[in-house]
N, CA, C, O and CB atoms as a CASP TS submission, in Angstrom:
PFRMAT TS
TARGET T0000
AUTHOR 0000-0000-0000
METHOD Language model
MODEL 1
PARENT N/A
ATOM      1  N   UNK     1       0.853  -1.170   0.000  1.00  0.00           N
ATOM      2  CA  UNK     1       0.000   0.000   0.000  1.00  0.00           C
ATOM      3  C   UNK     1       0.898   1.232   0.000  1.00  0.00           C
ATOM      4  O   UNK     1       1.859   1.348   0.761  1.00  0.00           O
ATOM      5  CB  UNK     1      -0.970  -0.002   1.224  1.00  0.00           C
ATOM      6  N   UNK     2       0.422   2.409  -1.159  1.00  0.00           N
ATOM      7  CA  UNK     2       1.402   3.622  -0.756  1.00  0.00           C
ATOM      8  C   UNK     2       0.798   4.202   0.648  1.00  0.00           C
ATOM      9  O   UNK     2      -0.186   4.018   1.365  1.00  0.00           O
ATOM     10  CB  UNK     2       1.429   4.942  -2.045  1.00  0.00           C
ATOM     11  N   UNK     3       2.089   5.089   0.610  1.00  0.00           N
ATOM     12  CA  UNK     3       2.382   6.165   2.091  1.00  0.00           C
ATOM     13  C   UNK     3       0.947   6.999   1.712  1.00  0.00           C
ATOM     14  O   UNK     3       0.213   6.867   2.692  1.00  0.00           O
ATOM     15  CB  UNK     3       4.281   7.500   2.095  1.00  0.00           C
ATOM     16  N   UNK     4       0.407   7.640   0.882  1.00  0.00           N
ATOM     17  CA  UNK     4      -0.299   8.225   0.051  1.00  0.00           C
ATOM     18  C   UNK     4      -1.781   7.536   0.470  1.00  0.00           C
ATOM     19  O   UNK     4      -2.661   8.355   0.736  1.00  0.00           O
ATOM     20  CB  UNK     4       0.293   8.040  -1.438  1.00  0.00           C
ATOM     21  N   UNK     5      -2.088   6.321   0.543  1.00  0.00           N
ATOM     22  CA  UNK     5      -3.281   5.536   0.555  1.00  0.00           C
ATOM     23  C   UNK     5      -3.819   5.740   2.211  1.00  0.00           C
ATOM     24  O   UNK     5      -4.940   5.704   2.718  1.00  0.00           O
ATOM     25  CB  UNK     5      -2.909   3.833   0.055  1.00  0.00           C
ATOM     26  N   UNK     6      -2.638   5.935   2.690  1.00  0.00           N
ATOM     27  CA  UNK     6      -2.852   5.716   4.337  1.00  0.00           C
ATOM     28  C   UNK     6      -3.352   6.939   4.962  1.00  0.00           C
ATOM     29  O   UNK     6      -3.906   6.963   6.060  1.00  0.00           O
ATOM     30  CB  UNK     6      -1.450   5.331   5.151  1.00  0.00           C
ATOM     31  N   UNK     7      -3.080   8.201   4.037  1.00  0.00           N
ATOM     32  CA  UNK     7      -3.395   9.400   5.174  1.00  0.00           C
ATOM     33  C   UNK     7      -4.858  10.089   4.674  1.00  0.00           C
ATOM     34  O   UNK     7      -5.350  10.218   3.553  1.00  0.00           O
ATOM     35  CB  UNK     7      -1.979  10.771   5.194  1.00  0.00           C
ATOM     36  N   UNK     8      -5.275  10.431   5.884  1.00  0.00           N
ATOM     37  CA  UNK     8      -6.815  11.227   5.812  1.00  0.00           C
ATOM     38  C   UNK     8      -6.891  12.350   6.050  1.00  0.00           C
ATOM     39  O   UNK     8      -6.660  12.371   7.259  1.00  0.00           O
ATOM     40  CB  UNK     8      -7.807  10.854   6.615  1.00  0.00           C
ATOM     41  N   UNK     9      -7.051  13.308   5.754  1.00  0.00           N
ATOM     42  CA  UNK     9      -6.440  14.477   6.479  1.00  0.00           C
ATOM     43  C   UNK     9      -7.599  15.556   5.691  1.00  0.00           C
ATOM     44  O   UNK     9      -8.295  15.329   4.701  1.00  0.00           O
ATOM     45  CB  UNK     9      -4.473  14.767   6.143  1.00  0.00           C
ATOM     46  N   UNK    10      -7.507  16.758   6.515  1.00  0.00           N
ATOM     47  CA  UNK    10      -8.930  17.541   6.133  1.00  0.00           C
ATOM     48  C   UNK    10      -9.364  17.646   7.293  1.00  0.00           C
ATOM     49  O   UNK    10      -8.726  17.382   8.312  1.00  0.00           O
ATOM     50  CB  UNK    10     -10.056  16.872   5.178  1.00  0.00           C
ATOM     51  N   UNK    11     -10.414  18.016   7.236  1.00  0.00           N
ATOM     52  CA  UNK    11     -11.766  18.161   8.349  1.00  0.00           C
ATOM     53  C   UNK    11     -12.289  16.877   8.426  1.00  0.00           C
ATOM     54  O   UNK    11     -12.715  16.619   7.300  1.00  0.00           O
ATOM     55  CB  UNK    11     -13.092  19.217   7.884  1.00  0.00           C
ATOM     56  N   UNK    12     -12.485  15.895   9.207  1.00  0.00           N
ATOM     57  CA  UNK    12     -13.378  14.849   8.792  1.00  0.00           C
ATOM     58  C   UNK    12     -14.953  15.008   9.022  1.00  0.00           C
ATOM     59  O   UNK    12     -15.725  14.125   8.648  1.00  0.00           O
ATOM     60  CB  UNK    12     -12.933  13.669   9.475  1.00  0.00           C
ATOM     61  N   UNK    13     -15.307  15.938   9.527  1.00  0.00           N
ATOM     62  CA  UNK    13     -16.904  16.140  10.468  1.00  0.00           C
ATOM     63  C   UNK    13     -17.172  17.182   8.983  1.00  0.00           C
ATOM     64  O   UNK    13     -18.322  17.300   8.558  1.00  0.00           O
ATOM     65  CB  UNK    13     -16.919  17.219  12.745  1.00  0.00           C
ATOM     66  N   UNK    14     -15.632  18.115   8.064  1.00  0.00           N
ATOM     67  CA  UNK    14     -16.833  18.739   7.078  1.00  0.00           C
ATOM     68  C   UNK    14     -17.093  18.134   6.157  1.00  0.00           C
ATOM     69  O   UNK    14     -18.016  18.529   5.444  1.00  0.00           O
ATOM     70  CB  UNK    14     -16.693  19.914   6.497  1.00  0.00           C
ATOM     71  N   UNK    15     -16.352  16.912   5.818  1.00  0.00           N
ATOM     72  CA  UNK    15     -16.273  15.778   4.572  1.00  0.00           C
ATOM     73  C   UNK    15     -17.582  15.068   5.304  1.00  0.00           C
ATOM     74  O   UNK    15     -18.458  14.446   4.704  1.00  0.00           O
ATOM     75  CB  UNK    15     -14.520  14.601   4.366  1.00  0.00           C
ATOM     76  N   UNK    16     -17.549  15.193   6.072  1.00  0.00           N
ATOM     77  CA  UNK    16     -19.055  13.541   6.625  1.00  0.00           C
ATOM     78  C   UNK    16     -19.813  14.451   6.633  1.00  0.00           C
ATOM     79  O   UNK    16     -20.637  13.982   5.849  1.00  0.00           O
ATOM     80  CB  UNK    16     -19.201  12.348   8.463  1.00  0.00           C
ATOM     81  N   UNK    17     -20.268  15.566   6.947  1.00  0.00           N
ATOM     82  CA  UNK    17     -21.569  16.835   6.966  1.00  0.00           C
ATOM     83  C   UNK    17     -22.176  16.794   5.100  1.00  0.00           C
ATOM     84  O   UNK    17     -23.200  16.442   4.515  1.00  0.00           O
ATOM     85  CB  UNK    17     -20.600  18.999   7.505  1.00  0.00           C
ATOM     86  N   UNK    18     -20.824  17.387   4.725  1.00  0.00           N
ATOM     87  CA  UNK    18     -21.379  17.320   3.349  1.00  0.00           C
ATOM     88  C   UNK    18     -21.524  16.581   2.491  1.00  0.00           C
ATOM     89  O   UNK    18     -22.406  16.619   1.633  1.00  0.00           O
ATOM     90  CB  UNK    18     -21.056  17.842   2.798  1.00  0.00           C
ATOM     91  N   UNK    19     -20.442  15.597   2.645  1.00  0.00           N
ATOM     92  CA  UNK    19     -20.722  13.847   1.799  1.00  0.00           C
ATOM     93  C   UNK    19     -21.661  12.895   2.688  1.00  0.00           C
ATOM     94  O   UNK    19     -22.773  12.765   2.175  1.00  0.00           O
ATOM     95  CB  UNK    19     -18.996  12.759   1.641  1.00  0.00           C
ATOM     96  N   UNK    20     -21.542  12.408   3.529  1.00  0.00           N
ATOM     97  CA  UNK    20     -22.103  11.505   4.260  1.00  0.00           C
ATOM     98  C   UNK    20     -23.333  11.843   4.357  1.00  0.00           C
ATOM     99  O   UNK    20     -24.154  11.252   3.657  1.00  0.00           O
ATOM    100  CB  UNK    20     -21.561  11.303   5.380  1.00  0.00           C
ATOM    101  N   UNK    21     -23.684  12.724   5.121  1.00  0.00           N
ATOM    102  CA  UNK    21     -24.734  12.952   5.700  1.00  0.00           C
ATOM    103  C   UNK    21     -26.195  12.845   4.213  1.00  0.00           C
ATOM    104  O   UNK    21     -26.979  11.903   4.104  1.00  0.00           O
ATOM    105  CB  UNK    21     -24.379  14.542   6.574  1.00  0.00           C
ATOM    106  N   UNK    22     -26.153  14.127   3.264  1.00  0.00           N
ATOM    107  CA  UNK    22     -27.233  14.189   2.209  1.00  0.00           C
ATOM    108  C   UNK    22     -26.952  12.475   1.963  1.00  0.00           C
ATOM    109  O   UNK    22     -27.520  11.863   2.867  1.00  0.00           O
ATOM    110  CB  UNK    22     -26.936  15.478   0.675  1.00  0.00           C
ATOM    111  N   UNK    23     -26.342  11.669   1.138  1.00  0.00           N
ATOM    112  CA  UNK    23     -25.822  10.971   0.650  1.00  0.00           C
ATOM    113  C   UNK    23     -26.748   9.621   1.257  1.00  0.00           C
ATOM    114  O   UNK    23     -27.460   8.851   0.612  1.00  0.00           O
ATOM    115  CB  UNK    23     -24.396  11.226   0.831  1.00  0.00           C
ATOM    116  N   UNK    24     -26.390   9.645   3.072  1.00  0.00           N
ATOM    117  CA  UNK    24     -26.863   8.035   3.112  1.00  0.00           C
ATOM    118  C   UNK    24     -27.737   8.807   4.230  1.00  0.00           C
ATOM    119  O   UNK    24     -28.792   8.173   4.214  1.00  0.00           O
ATOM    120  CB  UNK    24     -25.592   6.416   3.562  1.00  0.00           C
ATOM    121  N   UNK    25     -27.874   9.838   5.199  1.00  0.00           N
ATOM    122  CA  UNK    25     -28.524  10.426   6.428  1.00  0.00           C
ATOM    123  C   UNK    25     -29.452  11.067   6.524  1.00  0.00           C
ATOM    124  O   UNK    25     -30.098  10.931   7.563  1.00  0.00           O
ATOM    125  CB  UNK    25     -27.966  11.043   7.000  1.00  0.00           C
ATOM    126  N   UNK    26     -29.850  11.876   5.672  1.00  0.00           N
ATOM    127  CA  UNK    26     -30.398  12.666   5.339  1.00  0.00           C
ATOM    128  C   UNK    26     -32.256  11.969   5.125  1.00  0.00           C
ATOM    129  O   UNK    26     -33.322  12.442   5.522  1.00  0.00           O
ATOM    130  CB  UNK    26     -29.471  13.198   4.187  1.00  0.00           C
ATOM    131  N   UNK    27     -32.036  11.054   4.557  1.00  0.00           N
ATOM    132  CA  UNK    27     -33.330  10.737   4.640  1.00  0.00           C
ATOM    133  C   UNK    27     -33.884  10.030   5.613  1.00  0.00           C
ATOM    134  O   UNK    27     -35.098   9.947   5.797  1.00  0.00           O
ATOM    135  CB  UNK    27     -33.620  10.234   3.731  1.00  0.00           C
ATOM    136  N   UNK    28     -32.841   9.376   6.418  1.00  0.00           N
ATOM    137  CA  UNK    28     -33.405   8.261   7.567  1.00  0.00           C
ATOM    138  C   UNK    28     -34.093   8.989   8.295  1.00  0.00           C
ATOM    139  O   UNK    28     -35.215   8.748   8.741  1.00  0.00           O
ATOM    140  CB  UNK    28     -32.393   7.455   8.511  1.00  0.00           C
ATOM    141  N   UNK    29     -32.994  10.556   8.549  1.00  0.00           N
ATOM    142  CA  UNK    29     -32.972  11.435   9.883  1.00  0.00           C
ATOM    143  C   UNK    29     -34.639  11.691  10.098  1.00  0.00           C
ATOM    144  O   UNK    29     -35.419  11.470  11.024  1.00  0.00           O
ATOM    145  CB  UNK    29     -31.971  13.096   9.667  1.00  0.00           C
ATOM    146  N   UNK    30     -34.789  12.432   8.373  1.00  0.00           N
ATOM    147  CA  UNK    30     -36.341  13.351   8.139  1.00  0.00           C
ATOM    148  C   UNK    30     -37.177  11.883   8.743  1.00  0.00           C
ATOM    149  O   UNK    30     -37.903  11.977   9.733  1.00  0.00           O
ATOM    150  CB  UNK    30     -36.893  14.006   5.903  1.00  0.00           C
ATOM    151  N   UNK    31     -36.988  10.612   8.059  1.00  0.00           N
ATOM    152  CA  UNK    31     -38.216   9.824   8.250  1.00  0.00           C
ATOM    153  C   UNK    31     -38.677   9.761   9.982  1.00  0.00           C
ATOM    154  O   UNK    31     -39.781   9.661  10.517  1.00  0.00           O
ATOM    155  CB  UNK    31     -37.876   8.222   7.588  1.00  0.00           C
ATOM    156  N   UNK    32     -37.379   9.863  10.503  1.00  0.00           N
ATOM    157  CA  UNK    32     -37.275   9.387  12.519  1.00  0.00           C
ATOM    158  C   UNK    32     -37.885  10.508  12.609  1.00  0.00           C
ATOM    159  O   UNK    32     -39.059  10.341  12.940  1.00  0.00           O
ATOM    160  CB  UNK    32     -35.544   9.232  13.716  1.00  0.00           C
ATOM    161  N   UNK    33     -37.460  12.093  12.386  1.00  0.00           N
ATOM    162  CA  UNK    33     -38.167  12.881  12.616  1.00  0.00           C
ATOM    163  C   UNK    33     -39.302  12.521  12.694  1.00  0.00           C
ATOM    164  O   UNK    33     -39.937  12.384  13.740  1.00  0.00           O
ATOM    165  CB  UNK    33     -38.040  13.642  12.034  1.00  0.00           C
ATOM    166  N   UNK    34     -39.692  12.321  11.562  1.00  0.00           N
ATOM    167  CA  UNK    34     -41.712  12.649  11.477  1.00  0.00           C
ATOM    168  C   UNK    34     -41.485  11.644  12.134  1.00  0.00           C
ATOM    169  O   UNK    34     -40.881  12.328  12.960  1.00  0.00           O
ATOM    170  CB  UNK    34     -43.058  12.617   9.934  1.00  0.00           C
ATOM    171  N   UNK    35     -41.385  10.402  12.643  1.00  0.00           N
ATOM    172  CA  UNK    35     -42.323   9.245  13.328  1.00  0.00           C
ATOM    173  C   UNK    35     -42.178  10.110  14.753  1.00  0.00           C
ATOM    174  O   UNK    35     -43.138  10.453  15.444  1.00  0.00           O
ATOM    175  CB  UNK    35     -41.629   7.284  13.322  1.00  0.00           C
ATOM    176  N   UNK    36     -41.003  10.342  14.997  1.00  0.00           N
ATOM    177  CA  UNK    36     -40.816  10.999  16.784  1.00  0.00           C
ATOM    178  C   UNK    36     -41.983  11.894  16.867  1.00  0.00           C
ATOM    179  O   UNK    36     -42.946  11.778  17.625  1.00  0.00           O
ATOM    180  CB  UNK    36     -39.178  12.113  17.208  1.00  0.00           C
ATOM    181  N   UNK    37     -41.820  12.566  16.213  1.00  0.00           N
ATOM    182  CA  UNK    37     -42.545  13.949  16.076  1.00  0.00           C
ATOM    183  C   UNK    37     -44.242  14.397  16.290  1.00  0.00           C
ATOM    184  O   UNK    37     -45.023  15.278  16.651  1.00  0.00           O
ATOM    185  CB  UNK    37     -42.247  14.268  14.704  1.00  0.00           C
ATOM    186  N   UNK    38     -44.072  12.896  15.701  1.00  0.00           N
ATOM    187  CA  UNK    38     -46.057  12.386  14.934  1.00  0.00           C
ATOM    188  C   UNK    38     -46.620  11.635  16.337  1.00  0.00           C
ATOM    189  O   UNK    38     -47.814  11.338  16.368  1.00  0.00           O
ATOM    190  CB  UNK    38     -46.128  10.628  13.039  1.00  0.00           C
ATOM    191  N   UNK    39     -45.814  11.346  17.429  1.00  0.00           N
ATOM    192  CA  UNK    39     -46.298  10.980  18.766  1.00  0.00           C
ATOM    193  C   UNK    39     -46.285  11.649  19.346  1.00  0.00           C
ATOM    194  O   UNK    39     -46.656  11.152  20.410  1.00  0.00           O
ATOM    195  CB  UNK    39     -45.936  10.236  19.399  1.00  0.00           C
ATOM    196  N   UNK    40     -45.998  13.105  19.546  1.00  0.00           N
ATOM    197  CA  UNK    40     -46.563  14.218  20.398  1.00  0.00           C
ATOM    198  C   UNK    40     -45.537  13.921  21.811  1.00  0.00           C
ATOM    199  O   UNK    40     -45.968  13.824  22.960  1.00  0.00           O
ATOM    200  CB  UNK    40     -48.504  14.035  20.687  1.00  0.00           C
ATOM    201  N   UNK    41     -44.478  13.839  21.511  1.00  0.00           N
ATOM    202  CA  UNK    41     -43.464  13.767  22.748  1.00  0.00           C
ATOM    203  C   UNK    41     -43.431  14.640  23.833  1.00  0.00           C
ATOM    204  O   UNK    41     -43.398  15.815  23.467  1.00  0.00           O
ATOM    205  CB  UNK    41     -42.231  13.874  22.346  1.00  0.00           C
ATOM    206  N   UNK    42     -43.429  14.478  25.045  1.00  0.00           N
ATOM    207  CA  UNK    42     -42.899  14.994  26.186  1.00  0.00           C
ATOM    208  C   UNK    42     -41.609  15.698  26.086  1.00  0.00           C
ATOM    209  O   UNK    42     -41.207  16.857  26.188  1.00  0.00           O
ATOM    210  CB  UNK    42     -42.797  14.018  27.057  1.00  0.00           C
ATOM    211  N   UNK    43     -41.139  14.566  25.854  1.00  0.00           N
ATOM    212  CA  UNK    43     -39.668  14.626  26.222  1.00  0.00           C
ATOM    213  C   UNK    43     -38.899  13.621  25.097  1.00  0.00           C
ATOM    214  O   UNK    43     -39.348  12.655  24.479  1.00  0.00           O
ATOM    215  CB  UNK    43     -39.423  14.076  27.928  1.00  0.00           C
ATOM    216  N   UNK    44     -38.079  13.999  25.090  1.00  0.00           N
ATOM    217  CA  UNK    44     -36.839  12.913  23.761  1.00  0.00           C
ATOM    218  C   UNK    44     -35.762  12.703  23.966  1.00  0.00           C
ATOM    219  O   UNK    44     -35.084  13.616  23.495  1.00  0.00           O
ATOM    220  CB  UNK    44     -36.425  13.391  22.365  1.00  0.00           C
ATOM    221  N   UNK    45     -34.995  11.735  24.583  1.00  0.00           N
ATOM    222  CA  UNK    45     -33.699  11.877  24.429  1.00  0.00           C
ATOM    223  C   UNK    45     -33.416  11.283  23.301  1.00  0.00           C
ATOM    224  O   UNK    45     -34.110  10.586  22.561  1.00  0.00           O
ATOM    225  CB  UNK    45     -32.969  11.453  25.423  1.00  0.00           C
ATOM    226  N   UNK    46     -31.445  11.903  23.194  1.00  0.00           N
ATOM    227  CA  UNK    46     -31.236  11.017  21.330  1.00  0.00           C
ATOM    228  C   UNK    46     -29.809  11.158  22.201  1.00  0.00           C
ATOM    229  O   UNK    46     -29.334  11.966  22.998  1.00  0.00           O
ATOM    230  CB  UNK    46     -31.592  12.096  19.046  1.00  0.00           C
ATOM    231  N   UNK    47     -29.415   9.919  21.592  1.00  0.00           N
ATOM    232  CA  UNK    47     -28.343   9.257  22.078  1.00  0.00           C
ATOM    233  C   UNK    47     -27.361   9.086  21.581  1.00  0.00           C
ATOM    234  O   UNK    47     -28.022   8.589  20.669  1.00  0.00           O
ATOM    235  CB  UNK    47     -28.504   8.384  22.351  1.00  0.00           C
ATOM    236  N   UNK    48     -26.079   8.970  21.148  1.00  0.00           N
ATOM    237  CA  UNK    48     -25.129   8.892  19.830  1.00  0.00           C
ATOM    238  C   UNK    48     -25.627   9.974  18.941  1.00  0.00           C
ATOM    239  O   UNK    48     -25.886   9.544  17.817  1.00  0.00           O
ATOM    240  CB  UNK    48     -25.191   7.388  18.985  1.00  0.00           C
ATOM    241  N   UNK    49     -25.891  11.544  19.136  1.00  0.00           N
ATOM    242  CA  UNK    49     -26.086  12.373  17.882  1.00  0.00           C
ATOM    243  C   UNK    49     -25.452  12.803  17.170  1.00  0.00           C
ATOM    244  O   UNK    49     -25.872  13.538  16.276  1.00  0.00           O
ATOM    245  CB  UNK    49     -26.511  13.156  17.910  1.00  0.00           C
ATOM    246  N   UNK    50     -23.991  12.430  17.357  1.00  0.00           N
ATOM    247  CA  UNK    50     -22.849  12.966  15.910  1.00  0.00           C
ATOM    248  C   UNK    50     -22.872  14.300  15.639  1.00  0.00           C
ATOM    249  O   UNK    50     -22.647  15.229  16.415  1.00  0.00           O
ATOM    250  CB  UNK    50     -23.229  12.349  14.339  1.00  0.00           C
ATOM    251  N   UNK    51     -23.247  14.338  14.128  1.00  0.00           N
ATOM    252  CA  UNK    51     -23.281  15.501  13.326  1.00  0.00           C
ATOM    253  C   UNK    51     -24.442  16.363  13.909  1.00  0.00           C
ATOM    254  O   UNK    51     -24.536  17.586  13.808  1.00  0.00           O
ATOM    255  CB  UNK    51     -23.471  15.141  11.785  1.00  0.00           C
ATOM    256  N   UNK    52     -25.250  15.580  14.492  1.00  0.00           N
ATOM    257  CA  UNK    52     -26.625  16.091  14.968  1.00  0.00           C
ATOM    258  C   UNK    52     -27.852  16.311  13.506  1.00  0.00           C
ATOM    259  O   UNK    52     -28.753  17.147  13.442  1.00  0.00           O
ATOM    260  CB  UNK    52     -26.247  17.773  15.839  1.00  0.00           C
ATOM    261  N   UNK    53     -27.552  15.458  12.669  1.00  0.00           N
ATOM    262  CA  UNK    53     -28.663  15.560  11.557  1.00  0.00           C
ATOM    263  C   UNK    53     -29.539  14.796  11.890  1.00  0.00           C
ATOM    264  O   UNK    53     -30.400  14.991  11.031  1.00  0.00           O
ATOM    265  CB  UNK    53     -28.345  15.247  10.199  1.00  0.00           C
ATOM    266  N   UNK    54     -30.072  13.727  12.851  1.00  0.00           N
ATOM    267  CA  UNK    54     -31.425  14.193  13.519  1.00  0.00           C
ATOM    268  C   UNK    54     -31.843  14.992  14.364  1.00  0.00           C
ATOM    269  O   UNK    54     -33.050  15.206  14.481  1.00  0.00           O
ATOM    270  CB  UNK    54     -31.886  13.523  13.958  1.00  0.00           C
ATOM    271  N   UNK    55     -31.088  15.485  14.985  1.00  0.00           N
ATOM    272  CA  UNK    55     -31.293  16.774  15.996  1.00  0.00           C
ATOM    273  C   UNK    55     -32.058  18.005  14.997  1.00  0.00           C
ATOM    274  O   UNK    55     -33.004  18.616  15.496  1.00  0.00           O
ATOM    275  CB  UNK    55     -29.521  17.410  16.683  1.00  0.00           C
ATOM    276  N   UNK    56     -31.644  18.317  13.675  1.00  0.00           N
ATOM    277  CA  UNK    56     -31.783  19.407  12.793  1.00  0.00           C
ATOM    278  C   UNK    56     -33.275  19.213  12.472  1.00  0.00           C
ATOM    279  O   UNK    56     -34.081  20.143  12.510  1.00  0.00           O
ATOM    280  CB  UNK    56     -30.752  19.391  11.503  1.00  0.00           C
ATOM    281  N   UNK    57     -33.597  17.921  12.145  1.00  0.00           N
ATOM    282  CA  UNK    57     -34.815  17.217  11.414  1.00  0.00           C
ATOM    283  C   UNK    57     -35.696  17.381  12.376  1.00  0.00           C
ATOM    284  O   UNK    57     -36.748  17.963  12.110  1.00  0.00           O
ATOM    285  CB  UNK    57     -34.705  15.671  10.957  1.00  0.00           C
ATOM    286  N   UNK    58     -35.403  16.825  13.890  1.00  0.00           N
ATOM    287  CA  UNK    58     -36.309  16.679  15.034  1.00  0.00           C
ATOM    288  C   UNK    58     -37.105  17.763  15.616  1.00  0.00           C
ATOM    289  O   UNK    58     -38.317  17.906  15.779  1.00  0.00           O
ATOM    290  CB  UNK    58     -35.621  16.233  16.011  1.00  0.00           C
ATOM    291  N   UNK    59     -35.985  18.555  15.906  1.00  0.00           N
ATOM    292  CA  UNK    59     -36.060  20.020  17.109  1.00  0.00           C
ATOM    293  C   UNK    59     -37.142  20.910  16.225  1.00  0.00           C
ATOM    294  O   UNK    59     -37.809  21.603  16.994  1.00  0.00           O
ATOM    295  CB  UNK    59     -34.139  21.168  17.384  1.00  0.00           C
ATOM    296  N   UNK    60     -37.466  21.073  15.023  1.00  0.00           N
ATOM    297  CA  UNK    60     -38.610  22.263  14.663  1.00  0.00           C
ATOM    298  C   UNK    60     -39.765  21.760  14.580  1.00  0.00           C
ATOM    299  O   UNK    60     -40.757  22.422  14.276  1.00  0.00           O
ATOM    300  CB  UNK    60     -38.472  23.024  13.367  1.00  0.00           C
ATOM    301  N   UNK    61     -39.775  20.335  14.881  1.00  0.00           N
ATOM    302  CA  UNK    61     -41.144  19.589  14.764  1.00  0.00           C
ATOM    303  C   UNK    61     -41.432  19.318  16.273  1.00  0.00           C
ATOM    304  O   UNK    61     -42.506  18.716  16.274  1.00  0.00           O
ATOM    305  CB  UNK    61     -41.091  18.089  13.791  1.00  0.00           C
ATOM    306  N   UNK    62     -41.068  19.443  17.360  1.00  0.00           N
ATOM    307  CA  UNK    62     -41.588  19.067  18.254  1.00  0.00           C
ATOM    308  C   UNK    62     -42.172  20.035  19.044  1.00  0.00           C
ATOM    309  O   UNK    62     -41.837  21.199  18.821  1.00  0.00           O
ATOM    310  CB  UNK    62     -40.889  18.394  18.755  1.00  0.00           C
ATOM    311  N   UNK    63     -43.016  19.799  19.968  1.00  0.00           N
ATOM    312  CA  UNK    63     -43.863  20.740  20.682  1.00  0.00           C
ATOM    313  C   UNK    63     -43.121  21.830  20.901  1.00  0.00           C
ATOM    314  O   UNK    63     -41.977  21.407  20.731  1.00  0.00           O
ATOM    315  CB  UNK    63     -44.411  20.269  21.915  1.00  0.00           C
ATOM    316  N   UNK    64     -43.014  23.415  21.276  1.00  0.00           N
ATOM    317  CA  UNK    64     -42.870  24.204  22.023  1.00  0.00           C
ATOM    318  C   UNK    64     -42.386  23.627  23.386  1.00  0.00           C
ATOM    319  O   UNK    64     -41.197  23.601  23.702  1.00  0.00           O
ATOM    320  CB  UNK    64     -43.928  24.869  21.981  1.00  0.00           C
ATOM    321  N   UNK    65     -43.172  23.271  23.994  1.00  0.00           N
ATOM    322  CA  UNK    65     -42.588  22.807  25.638  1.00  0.00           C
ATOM    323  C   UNK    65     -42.105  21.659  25.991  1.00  0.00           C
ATOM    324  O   UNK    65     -41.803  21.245  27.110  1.00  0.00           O
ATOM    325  CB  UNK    65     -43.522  22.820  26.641  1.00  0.00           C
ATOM    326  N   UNK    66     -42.010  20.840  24.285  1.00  0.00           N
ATOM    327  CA  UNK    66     -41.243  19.232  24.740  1.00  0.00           C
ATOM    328  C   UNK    66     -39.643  19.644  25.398  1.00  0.00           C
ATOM    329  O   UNK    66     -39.058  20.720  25.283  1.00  0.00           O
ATOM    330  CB  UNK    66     -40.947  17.966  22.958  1.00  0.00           C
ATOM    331  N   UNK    67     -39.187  18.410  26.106  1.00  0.00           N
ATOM    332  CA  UNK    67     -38.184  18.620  26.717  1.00  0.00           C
ATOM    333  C   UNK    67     -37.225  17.386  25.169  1.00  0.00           C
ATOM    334  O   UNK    67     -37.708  16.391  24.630  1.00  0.00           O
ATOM    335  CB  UNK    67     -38.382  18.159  28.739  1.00  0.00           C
ATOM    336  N   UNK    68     -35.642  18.127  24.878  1.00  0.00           N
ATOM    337  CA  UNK    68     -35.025  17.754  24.511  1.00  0.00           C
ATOM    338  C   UNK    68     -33.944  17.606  24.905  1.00  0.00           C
ATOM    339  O   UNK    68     -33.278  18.622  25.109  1.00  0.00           O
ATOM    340  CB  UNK    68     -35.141  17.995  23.906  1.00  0.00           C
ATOM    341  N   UNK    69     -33.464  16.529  25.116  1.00  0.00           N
ATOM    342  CA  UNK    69     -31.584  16.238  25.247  1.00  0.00           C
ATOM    343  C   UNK    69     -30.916  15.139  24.155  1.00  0.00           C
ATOM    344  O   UNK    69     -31.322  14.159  23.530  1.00  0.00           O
ATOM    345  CB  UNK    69     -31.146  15.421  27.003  1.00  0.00           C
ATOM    346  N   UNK    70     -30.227  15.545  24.233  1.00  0.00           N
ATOM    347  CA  UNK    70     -29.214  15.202  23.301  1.00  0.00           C
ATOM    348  C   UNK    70     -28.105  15.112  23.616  1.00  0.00           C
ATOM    349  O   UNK    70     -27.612  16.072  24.208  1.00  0.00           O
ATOM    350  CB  UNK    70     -29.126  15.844  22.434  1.00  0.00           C
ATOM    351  N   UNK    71     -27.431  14.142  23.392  1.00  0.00           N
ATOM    352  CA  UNK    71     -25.824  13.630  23.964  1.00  0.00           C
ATOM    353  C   UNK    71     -25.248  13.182  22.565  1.00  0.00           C
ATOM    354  O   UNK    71     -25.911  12.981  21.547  1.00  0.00           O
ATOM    355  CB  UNK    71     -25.789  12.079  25.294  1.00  0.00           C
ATOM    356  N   UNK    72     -23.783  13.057  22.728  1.00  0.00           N
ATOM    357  CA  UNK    72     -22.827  12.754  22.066  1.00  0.00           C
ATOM    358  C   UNK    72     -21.253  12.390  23.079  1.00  0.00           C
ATOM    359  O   UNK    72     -20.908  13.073  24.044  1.00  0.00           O
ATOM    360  CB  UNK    72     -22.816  13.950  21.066  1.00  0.00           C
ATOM    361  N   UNK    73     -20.426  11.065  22.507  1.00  0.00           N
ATOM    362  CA  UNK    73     -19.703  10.973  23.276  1.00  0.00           C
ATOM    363  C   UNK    73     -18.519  12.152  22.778  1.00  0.00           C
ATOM    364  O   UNK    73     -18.022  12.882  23.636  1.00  0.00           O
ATOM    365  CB  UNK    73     -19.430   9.544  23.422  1.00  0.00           C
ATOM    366  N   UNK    74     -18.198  12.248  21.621  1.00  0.00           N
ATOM    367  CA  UNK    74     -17.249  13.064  21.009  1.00  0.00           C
ATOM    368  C   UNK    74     -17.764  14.556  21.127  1.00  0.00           C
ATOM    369  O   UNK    74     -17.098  15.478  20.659  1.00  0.00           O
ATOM    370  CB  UNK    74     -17.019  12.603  19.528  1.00  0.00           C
TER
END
C-alpha cells in the first residue's frame, strides 16, 4: 500500500456533513423525525447524535414545551 493511501487528512466532520450525511442520512434522519414527532413527545432523548442531523430534522417539529436532550460521546 502507498504512504499516500494511508493518510486522511482535512476536516473529517466537514467531509461527513457534506458527503455523508445528504448521501446516506439525510433521509433516515427526516423519516425518525416525522415518526418521533407524529407521537406528540414529552420529552426525547437522542443518544449517539454525531453531526446532529437528527437533531436538525427533530427540534422544529416538536412541541414548544417538549423537553429535549441530546448527547454525544465526542
Amino acid at each position: 500500500m502507498a504512504d499516500s493511501d494511508k493518510v486522511f487528512a482535512g476536516s473529517i466532520p466537514k467531509f461527513y456533513d457534506t458527503l455523508m450525511v445528504p448521501l446516506i442520512f439525510q433521509a433516515y434522519a427526516d423519516h425518525l423525525a416525522q415518526l418521533v414527532a407524529g407521537s406528540s413527545p414529552g420529552s426525547v432523548l437522542e443518544t449517539a447524535a454525531g453531526s446532529g442531523v437528527v437533531t436538525r430534522a427533530l427540534a422544529p417539529q416538536l412541541k414548544p414545551d417538549a423537553r429535549y436532550l441530546v448527547t454525544d460521546l465526542n
